[in-house]
C-alpha positions in Angstrom: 0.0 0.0 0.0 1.2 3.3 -0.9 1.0 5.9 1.7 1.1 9.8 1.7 2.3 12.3 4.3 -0.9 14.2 5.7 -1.6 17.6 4.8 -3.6 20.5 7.1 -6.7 19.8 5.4 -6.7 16.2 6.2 -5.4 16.5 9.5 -8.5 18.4 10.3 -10.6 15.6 8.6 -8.8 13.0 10.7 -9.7 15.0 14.1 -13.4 14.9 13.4 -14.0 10.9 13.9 -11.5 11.0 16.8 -13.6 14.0 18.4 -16.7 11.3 18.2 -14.4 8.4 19.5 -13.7 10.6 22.4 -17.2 11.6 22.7 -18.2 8.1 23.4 -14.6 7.0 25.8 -15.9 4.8 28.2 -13.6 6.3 30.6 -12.7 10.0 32.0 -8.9 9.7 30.8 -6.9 8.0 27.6 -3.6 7.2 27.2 -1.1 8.7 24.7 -1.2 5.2 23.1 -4.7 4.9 22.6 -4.3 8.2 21.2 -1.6 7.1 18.7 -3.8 3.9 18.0 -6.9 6.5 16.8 -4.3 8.2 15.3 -3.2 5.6 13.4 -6.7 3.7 12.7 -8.2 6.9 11.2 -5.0 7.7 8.9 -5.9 5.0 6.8 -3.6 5.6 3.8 -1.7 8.5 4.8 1.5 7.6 6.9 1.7 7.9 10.3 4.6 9.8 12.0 5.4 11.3 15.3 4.8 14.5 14.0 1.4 14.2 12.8 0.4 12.4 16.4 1.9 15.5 18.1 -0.1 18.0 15.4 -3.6 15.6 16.6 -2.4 15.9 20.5 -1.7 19.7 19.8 -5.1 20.3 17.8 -6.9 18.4 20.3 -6.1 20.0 23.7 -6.2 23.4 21.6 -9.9 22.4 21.4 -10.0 21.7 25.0 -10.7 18.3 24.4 -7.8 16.6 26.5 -5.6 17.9 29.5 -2.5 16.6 30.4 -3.3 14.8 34.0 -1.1 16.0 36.6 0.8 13.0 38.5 2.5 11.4 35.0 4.7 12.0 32.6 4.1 14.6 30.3 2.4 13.4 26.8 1.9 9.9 28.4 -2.2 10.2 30.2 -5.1 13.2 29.7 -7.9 13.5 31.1 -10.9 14.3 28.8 -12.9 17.3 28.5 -16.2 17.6 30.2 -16.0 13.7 32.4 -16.5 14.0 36.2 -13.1 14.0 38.4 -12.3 10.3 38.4 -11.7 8.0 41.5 -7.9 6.8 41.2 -8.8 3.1 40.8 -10.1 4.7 37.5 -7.3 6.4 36.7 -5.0 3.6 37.6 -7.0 0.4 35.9 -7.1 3.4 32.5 -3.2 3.7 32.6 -2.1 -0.3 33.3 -4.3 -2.1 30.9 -3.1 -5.1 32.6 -3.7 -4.0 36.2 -6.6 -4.9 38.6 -8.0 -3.8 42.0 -6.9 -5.8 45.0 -6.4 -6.8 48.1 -7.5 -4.3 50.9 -9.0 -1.8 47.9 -10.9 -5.4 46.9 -12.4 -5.7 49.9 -13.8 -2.3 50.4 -15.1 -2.1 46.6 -16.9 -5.4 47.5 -17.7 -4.4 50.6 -16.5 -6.9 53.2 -14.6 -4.4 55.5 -15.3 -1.1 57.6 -11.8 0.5 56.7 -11.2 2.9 54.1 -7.9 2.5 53.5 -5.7 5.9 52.2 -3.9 3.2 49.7 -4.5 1.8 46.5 -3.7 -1.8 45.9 -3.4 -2.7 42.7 -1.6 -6.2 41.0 0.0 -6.5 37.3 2.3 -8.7 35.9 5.6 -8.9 36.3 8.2 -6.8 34.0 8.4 -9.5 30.8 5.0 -11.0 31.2 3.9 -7.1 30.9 6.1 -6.6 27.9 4.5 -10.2 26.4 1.1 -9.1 27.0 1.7 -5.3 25.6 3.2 -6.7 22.8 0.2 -8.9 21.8 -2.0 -5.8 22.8 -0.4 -4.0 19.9 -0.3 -6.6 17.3 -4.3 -7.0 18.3 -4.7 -3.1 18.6 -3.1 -1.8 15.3 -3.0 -5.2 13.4 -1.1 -4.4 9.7 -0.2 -1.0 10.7 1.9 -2.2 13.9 5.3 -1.8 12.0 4.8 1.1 10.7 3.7 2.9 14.3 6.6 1.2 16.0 8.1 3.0 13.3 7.2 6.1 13.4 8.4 6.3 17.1 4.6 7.0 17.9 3.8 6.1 21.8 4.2 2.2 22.5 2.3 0.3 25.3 4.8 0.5 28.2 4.2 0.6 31.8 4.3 3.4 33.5 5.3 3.8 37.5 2.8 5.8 39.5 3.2 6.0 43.5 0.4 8.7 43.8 -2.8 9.0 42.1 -4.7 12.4 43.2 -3.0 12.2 46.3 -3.9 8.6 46.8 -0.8 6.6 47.5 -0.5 3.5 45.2 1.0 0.5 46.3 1.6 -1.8 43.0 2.4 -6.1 43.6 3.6 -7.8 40.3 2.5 -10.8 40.4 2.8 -13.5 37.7 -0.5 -15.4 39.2 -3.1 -13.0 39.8 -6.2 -14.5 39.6 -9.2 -13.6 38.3 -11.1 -10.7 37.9 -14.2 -8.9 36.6 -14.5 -5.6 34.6 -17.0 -3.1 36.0 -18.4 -0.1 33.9 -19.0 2.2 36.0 -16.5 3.3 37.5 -14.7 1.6 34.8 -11.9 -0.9 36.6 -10.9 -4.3 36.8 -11.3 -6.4 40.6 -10.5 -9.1 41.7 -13.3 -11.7 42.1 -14.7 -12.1 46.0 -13.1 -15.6 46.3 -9.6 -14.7 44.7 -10.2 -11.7 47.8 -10.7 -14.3 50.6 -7.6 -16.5 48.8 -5.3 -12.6 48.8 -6.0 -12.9 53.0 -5.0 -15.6 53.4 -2.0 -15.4 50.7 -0.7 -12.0 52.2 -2.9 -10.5 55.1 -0.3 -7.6 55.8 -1.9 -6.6 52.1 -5.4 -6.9 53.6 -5.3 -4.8 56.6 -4.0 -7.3 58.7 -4.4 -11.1 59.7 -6.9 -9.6 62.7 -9.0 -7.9 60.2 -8.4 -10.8 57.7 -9.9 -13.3 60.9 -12.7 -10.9 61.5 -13.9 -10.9 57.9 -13.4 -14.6 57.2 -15.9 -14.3 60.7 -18.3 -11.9 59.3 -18.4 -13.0 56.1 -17.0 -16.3 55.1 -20.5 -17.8 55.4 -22.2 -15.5 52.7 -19.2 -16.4 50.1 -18.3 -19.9 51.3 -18.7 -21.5 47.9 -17.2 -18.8 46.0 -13.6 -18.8 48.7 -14.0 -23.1 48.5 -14.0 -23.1 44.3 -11.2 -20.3 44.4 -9.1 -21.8 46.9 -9.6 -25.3 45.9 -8.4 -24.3 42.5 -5.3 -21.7 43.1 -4.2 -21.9 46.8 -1.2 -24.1 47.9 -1.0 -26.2 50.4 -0.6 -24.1 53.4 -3.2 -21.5 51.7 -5.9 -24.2 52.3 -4.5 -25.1 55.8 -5.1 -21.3 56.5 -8.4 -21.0 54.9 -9.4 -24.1 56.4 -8.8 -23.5 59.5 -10.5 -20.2 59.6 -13.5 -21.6 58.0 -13.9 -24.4 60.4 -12.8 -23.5 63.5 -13.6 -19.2 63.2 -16.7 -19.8 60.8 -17.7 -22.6 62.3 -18.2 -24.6 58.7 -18.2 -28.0 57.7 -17.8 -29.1 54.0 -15.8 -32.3 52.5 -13.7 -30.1 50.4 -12.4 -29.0 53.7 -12.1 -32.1 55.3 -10.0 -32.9 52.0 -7.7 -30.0 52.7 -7.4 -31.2 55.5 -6.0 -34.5 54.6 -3.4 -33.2 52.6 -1.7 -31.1 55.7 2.1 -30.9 55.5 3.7 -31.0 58.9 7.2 -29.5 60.2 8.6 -26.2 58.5 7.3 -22.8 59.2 3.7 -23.1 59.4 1.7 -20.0 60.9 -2.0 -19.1 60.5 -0.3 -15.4 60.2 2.6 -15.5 58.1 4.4 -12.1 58.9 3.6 -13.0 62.7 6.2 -14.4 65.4 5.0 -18.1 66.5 2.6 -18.6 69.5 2.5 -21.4 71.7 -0.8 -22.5 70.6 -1.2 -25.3 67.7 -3.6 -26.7 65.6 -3.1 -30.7 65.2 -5.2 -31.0 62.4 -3.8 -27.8 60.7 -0.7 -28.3 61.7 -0.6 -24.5 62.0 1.0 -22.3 65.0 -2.1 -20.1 65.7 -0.1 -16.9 66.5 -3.5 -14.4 66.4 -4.3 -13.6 69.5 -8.0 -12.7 69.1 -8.5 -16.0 68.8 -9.8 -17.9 72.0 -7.4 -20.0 74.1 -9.9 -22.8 74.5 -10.4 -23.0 70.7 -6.7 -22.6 69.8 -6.1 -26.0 72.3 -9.1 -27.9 71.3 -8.9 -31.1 69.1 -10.3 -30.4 65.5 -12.8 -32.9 64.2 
Protein backbone atom coordinates (compact mmCIF):
# COMPACT_ATOMS: atom_id res chain seq x y z
CA UNK A 1 0.00 0.00 0.00
CA UNK A 2 1.20 3.30 -0.88
CA UNK A 3 1.04 5.93 1.67
CA UNK A 4 1.10 9.79 1.72
CA UNK A 5 2.34 12.32 4.29
CA UNK A 6 -0.91 14.24 5.68
CA UNK A 7 -1.63 17.59 4.79
CA UNK A 8 -3.58 20.46 7.08
CA UNK A 9 -6.75 19.84 5.37
CA UNK A 10 -6.73 16.21 6.18
CA UNK A 11 -5.36 16.46 9.46
CA UNK A 12 -8.53 18.40 10.30
CA UNK A 13 -10.63 15.64 8.64
CA UNK A 14 -8.78 13.04 10.66
CA UNK A 15 -9.70 14.99 14.06
CA UNK A 16 -13.44 14.89 13.44
CA UNK A 17 -13.97 10.86 13.88
CA UNK A 18 -11.48 10.98 16.76
CA UNK A 19 -13.56 13.97 18.40
CA UNK A 20 -16.73 11.34 18.20
CA UNK A 21 -14.38 8.43 19.49
CA UNK A 22 -13.67 10.60 22.38
CA UNK A 23 -17.21 11.59 22.71
CA UNK A 24 -18.15 8.10 23.43
CA UNK A 25 -14.57 6.96 25.80
CA UNK A 26 -15.85 4.76 28.20
CA UNK A 27 -13.61 6.25 30.62
CA UNK A 28 -12.72 9.96 31.95
CA UNK A 29 -8.85 9.69 30.81
CA UNK A 30 -6.89 7.98 27.65
CA UNK A 31 -3.60 7.17 27.24
CA UNK A 32 -1.10 8.75 24.74
CA UNK A 33 -1.15 5.19 23.05
CA UNK A 34 -4.71 4.89 22.59
CA UNK A 35 -4.31 8.17 21.15
CA UNK A 36 -1.65 7.09 18.66
CA UNK A 37 -3.77 3.94 17.96
CA UNK A 38 -6.86 6.46 16.82
CA UNK A 39 -4.34 8.21 15.31
CA UNK A 40 -3.16 5.56 13.42
CA UNK A 41 -6.70 3.67 12.70
CA UNK A 42 -8.18 6.89 11.19
CA UNK A 43 -5.01 7.69 8.90
CA UNK A 44 -5.91 4.95 6.81
CA UNK A 45 -3.56 5.63 3.77
CA UNK A 46 -1.68 8.50 4.79
CA UNK A 47 1.47 7.60 6.88
CA UNK A 48 1.70 7.85 10.29
CA UNK A 49 4.57 9.85 12.05
CA UNK A 50 5.42 11.32 15.33
CA UNK A 51 4.83 14.52 14.00
CA UNK A 52 1.38 14.22 12.83
CA UNK A 53 0.43 12.44 16.39
CA UNK A 54 1.93 15.53 18.07
CA UNK A 55 -0.12 18.00 15.37
CA UNK A 56 -3.59 15.64 16.57
CA UNK A 57 -2.43 15.86 20.49
CA UNK A 58 -1.74 19.71 19.84
CA UNK A 59 -5.09 20.25 17.77
CA UNK A 60 -6.85 18.42 20.29
CA UNK A 61 -6.07 20.03 23.67
CA UNK A 62 -6.16 23.42 21.64
CA UNK A 63 -9.91 22.41 21.39
CA UNK A 64 -9.96 21.73 24.96
CA UNK A 65 -10.68 18.27 24.44
CA UNK A 66 -7.78 16.58 26.50
CA UNK A 67 -5.56 17.94 29.46
CA UNK A 68 -2.47 16.61 30.42
CA UNK A 69 -3.30 14.79 33.97
CA UNK A 70 -1.08 15.99 36.65
CA UNK A 71 0.80 13.03 38.46
CA UNK A 72 2.46 11.45 35.02
CA UNK A 73 4.71 12.02 32.58
CA UNK A 74 4.08 14.65 30.29
CA UNK A 75 2.40 13.41 26.84
CA UNK A 76 1.91 9.88 28.40
CA UNK A 77 -2.17 10.21 30.19
CA UNK A 78 -5.05 13.16 29.70
CA UNK A 79 -7.90 13.54 31.09
CA UNK A 80 -10.94 14.29 28.80
CA UNK A 81 -12.94 17.34 28.47
CA UNK A 82 -16.17 17.62 30.22
CA UNK A 83 -15.95 13.73 32.41
CA UNK A 84 -16.50 13.98 36.23
CA UNK A 85 -13.11 14.03 38.35
CA UNK A 86 -12.35 10.25 38.37
CA UNK A 87 -11.74 7.99 41.55
CA UNK A 88 -7.91 6.81 41.24
CA UNK A 89 -8.84 3.08 40.80
CA UNK A 90 -10.10 4.73 37.51
CA UNK A 91 -7.27 6.39 36.69
CA UNK A 92 -4.97 3.59 37.65
CA UNK A 93 -6.95 0.42 35.93
CA UNK A 94 -7.05 3.37 32.50
CA UNK A 95 -3.17 3.69 32.61
CA UNK A 96 -2.07 -0.26 33.30
CA UNK A 97 -4.27 -2.14 30.94
CA UNK A 98 -3.08 -5.12 32.57
CA UNK A 99 -3.71 -4.04 36.18
CA UNK A 100 -6.62 -4.85 38.63
CA UNK A 101 -7.98 -3.80 42.02
CA UNK A 102 -6.94 -5.84 44.98
CA UNK A 103 -6.37 -6.76 48.11
CA UNK A 104 -7.51 -4.35 50.89
CA UNK A 105 -8.97 -1.81 47.94
CA UNK A 106 -10.94 -5.42 46.94
CA UNK A 107 -12.44 -5.70 49.90
CA UNK A 108 -13.83 -2.26 50.38
CA UNK A 109 -15.15 -2.08 46.62
CA UNK A 110 -16.92 -5.37 47.53
CA UNK A 111 -17.75 -4.41 50.58
CA UNK A 112 -16.47 -6.89 53.15
CA UNK A 113 -14.59 -4.40 55.53
CA UNK A 114 -15.32 -1.07 57.60
CA UNK A 115 -11.77 0.51 56.70
CA UNK A 116 -11.17 2.89 54.14
CA UNK A 117 -7.93 2.54 53.47
CA UNK A 118 -5.69 5.91 52.24
CA UNK A 119 -3.90 3.17 49.71
CA UNK A 120 -4.55 1.80 46.48
CA UNK A 121 -3.70 -1.79 45.94
CA UNK A 122 -3.40 -2.74 42.71
CA UNK A 123 -1.58 -6.24 40.97
CA UNK A 124 0.00 -6.50 37.31
CA UNK A 125 2.31 -8.68 35.90
CA UNK A 126 5.56 -8.91 36.29
CA UNK A 127 8.24 -6.75 33.97
CA UNK A 128 8.42 -9.48 30.83
CA UNK A 129 4.99 -10.97 31.24
CA UNK A 130 3.87 -7.14 30.95
CA UNK A 131 6.08 -6.56 27.93
CA UNK A 132 4.54 -10.20 26.42
CA UNK A 133 1.08 -9.10 27.01
CA UNK A 134 1.74 -5.26 25.58
CA UNK A 135 3.23 -6.70 22.78
CA UNK A 136 0.17 -8.89 21.83
CA UNK A 137 -2.01 -5.80 22.76
CA UNK A 138 -0.41 -4.03 19.91
CA UNK A 139 -0.32 -6.60 17.33
CA UNK A 140 -4.30 -7.01 18.28
CA UNK A 141 -4.69 -3.14 18.62
CA UNK A 142 -3.12 -1.81 15.27
CA UNK A 143 -3.01 -5.22 13.38
CA UNK A 144 -1.06 -4.38 9.70
CA UNK A 145 -0.18 -1.05 10.66
CA UNK A 146 1.93 -2.19 13.92
CA UNK A 147 5.26 -1.83 12.01
CA UNK A 148 4.77 1.06 10.66
CA UNK A 149 3.74 2.91 14.32
CA UNK A 150 6.61 1.16 16.02
CA UNK A 151 8.15 3.04 13.33
CA UNK A 152 7.19 6.13 13.40
CA UNK A 153 8.37 6.26 17.13
CA UNK A 154 4.60 6.95 17.91
CA UNK A 155 3.79 6.08 21.75
CA UNK A 156 4.18 2.19 22.50
CA UNK A 157 2.31 0.34 25.35
CA UNK A 158 4.78 0.47 28.20
CA UNK A 159 4.15 0.63 31.82
CA UNK A 160 4.26 3.41 33.54
CA UNK A 161 5.27 3.78 37.54
CA UNK A 162 2.84 5.80 39.47
CA UNK A 163 3.22 5.96 43.47
CA UNK A 164 0.44 8.74 43.81
CA UNK A 165 -2.82 9.05 42.10
CA UNK A 166 -4.73 12.39 43.16
CA UNK A 167 -3.02 12.16 46.31
CA UNK A 168 -3.87 8.60 46.81
CA UNK A 169 -0.82 6.56 47.50
CA UNK A 170 -0.50 3.53 45.18
CA UNK A 171 1.00 0.53 46.28
CA UNK A 172 1.55 -1.84 42.95
CA UNK A 173 2.37 -6.07 43.58
CA UNK A 174 3.61 -7.78 40.31
CA UNK A 175 2.50 -10.75 40.39
CA UNK A 176 2.84 -13.49 37.70
CA UNK A 177 -0.51 -15.39 39.16
CA UNK A 178 -3.11 -12.97 39.76
CA UNK A 179 -6.18 -14.51 39.56
CA UNK A 180 -9.20 -13.63 38.27
CA UNK A 181 -11.09 -10.66 37.86
CA UNK A 182 -14.20 -8.91 36.57
CA UNK A 183 -14.49 -5.64 34.59
CA UNK A 184 -17.01 -3.13 35.95
CA UNK A 185 -18.39 -0.13 33.91
CA UNK A 186 -19.02 2.16 35.97
CA UNK A 187 -16.48 3.25 37.53
CA UNK A 188 -14.70 1.60 34.84
CA UNK A 189 -11.86 -0.91 36.61
CA UNK A 190 -10.93 -4.29 36.80
CA UNK A 191 -11.32 -6.35 40.57
CA UNK A 192 -10.53 -9.14 41.73
CA UNK A 193 -13.27 -11.68 42.14
CA UNK A 194 -14.71 -12.06 46.01
CA UNK A 195 -13.11 -15.57 46.27
CA UNK A 196 -9.58 -14.67 44.69
CA UNK A 197 -10.19 -11.72 47.76
CA UNK A 198 -10.68 -14.29 50.61
CA UNK A 199 -7.59 -16.48 48.79
CA UNK A 200 -5.31 -12.64 48.76
CA UNK A 201 -6.02 -12.92 52.96
CA UNK A 202 -4.95 -15.63 53.39
CA UNK A 203 -2.01 -15.37 50.68
CA UNK A 204 -0.74 -12.00 52.19
CA UNK A 205 -2.85 -10.47 55.08
CA UNK A 206 -0.30 -7.65 55.78
CA UNK A 207 -1.89 -6.61 52.05
CA UNK A 208 -5.36 -6.95 53.62
CA UNK A 209 -5.33 -4.77 56.58
CA UNK A 210 -3.97 -7.28 58.70
CA UNK A 211 -4.36 -11.10 59.73
CA UNK A 212 -6.90 -9.64 62.70
CA UNK A 213 -9.03 -7.90 60.25
CA UNK A 214 -8.41 -10.82 57.71
CA UNK A 215 -9.88 -13.27 60.91
CA UNK A 216 -12.65 -10.94 61.52
CA UNK A 217 -13.86 -10.90 57.89
CA UNK A 218 -13.43 -14.57 57.25
CA UNK A 219 -15.93 -14.27 60.71
CA UNK A 220 -18.34 -11.85 59.33
CA UNK A 221 -18.42 -12.97 56.06
CA UNK A 222 -16.98 -16.26 55.12
CA UNK A 223 -20.48 -17.76 55.35
CA UNK A 224 -22.17 -15.53 52.67
CA UNK A 225 -19.17 -16.43 50.05
CA UNK A 226 -18.28 -19.95 51.29
CA UNK A 227 -18.75 -21.51 47.86
CA UNK A 228 -17.18 -18.77 46.04
CA UNK A 229 -13.62 -18.85 48.68
CA UNK A 230 -14.02 -23.08 48.51
CA UNK A 231 -14.00 -23.13 44.34
CA UNK A 232 -11.22 -20.32 44.44
CA UNK A 233 -9.10 -21.84 46.90
CA UNK A 234 -9.59 -25.30 45.92
CA UNK A 235 -8.39 -24.30 42.46
CA UNK A 236 -5.28 -21.66 43.09
CA UNK A 237 -4.22 -21.91 46.80
CA UNK A 238 -1.21 -24.14 47.87
CA UNK A 239 -0.95 -26.23 50.40
CA UNK A 240 -0.61 -24.05 53.40
CA UNK A 241 -3.17 -21.49 51.73
CA UNK A 242 -5.85 -24.20 52.32
CA UNK A 243 -4.46 -25.06 55.82
CA UNK A 244 -5.08 -21.27 56.48
CA UNK A 245 -8.41 -20.99 54.91
CA UNK A 246 -9.38 -24.07 56.43
CA UNK A 247 -8.81 -23.50 59.51
CA UNK A 248 -10.55 -20.16 59.57
CA UNK A 249 -13.51 -21.64 57.99
CA UNK A 250 -13.93 -24.38 60.41
CA UNK A 251 -12.84 -23.54 63.47
CA UNK A 252 -13.64 -19.23 63.18
CA UNK A 253 -16.65 -19.79 60.82
CA UNK A 254 -17.72 -22.65 62.29
CA UNK A 255 -18.22 -24.55 58.72
CA UNK A 256 -18.17 -28.02 57.70
CA UNK A 257 -17.81 -29.05 54.02
CA UNK A 258 -15.77 -32.25 52.46
CA UNK A 259 -13.72 -30.07 50.45
CA UNK A 260 -12.35 -29.01 53.74
CA UNK A 261 -12.12 -32.12 55.30
CA UNK A 262 -9.98 -32.93 52.02
CA UNK A 263 -7.72 -30.00 52.73
CA UNK A 264 -7.39 -31.17 55.52
CA UNK A 265 -6.00 -34.54 54.63
CA UNK A 266 -3.38 -33.20 52.61
CA UNK A 267 -1.67 -31.10 55.70
CA UNK A 268 2.13 -30.87 55.50
CA UNK A 269 3.69 -30.98 58.95
CA UNK A 270 7.19 -29.55 60.19
CA UNK A 271 8.61 -26.25 58.50
CA UNK A 272 7.30 -22.79 59.21
CA UNK A 273 3.66 -23.07 59.37
CA UNK A 274 1.74 -19.99 60.89
CA UNK A 275 -1.96 -19.13 60.47
CA UNK A 276 -0.30 -15.35 60.18
CA UNK A 277 2.55 -15.45 58.13
CA UNK A 278 4.39 -12.14 58.94
CA UNK A 279 3.56 -12.98 62.73
CA UNK A 280 6.16 -14.40 65.41
CA UNK A 281 5.01 -18.12 66.47
CA UNK A 282 2.62 -18.60 69.54
CA UNK A 283 2.46 -21.41 71.75
CA UNK A 284 -0.80 -22.54 70.60
CA UNK A 285 -1.20 -25.30 67.66
CA UNK A 286 -3.65 -26.73 65.55
CA UNK A 287 -3.10 -30.67 65.16
CA UNK A 288 -5.18 -31.04 62.42
CA UNK A 289 -3.82 -27.84 60.71
CA UNK A 290 -0.67 -28.32 61.72
CA UNK A 291 -0.60 -24.50 61.99
CA UNK A 292 0.99 -22.32 65.03
CA UNK A 293 -2.14 -20.12 65.66
CA UNK A 294 -0.12 -16.90 66.53
CA UNK A 295 -3.50 -14.37 66.39
CA UNK A 296 -4.25 -13.58 69.47
CA UNK A 297 -7.98 -12.65 69.10
CA UNK A 298 -8.49 -16.01 68.80
CA UNK A 299 -9.82 -17.87 72.00
CA UNK A 300 -7.37 -19.98 74.11
CA UNK A 301 -9.92 -22.79 74.53
CA UNK A 302 -10.38 -22.96 70.75
CA UNK A 303 -6.71 -22.56 69.76
CA UNK A 304 -6.12 -26.02 72.30
CA UNK A 305 -9.13 -27.95 71.30
CA UNK A 306 -8.86 -31.11 69.05
CA UNK A 307 -10.34 -30.44 65.50
CA UNK A 308 -12.81 -32.93 64.25
Amino acid sequence: MIVKSISPEALSALVRPIQEKLGAWERPVITGYELGVLAALHAENHSISLRLYSELVRLLTSFGLISPAKGFKLGTVFHLFGRNKPVPMEVACSVDPFAYVSHLSAMEYHGITDRFSKVLYLSTPPGQEWKEQADARMGRDLKERKEEYLAGKLPALRFQKFEHIDGVRVELMRRSHRGAFKTIKSPSIRVAMVGRTFLDMVREPDLCGGMLHVVDTYREYAGKYAKLILDEVEKHGTLIEKARAGYLLEKVCRRSDPVIDAWASRVQRGGSRKLDPQAEYAPFFSERWALSINVPSLEEAQLKSDEL
